[in-house]
Phi, psi and omega in degrees: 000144163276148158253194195268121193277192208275314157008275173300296189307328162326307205262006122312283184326297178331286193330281234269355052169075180274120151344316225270345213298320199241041173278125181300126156335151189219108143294169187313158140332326202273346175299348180275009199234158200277137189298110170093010161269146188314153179232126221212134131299326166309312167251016166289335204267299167316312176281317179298336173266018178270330168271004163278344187260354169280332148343267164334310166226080116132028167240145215265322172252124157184172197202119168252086172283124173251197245146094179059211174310285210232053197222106147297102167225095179324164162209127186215174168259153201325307190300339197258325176018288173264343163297335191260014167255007191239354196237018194300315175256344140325317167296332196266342193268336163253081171200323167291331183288322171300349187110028158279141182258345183266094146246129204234160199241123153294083215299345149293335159094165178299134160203171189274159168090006210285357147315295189275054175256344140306307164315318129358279157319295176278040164232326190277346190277000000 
């Protein structure tokens, strides 16, 4: 027996007309973070409400990676860009009110794994 790929569950979830079906996947909290940095509640706080409020208002795919104290580098897709450039200083004014002093837009755009490309870089030097 199998189990049910991400797909599958999706176009269930549709049939059964679960809110949920075409909701973007989420990794841990903790993924948001540079490989050997403190994990903090506080900043554990920080990211979730920075990517909930992007959320909010209306980007579908994102990722709030922090970077030291305070250093925010958004990842959203390629296709959302120029919305988060047109939403720019609403966006730098709550990311600061959540505490960052630093935001920054990932001009590669949202992707998984985009931590471990550091890694990469010291196995290879």
């Amino acid at each position: 027996m199998r189990g049910l790929y991400k797909s599958e569950i999706r176009k269930l979830s549709k049939e059964l007309k679960l809110n949920t079906w075409n909701k973007p996947s989420y990794a841990c909290l903790a993924s948001r973070f540079v490989y050997g940095e403190n994990i903090t509640k506080e900043k554990l706080k920080m990211v979730d409400k920075a990517e909930q409020y992007l959320i909010d208002i209306g980007f579908k795919q994102v990722r709030v990676r922090i970077h030291g104290e305070n250093i925010a580098r958004i990842e959203i897709e390629e296709k959302d860009i120029q919305k988060i450039m047109e939403e720019r200083n609403q966006i730098v004014d709550k990311l600061k009110e959540i505490g960052f002093s630093y935001i920054t837009l990932d001009m590669q755009g949202y992707r998984t794994g985009s931590m471990n490309e550091t890694i990469k870089v010291r196995k290879e030097e």
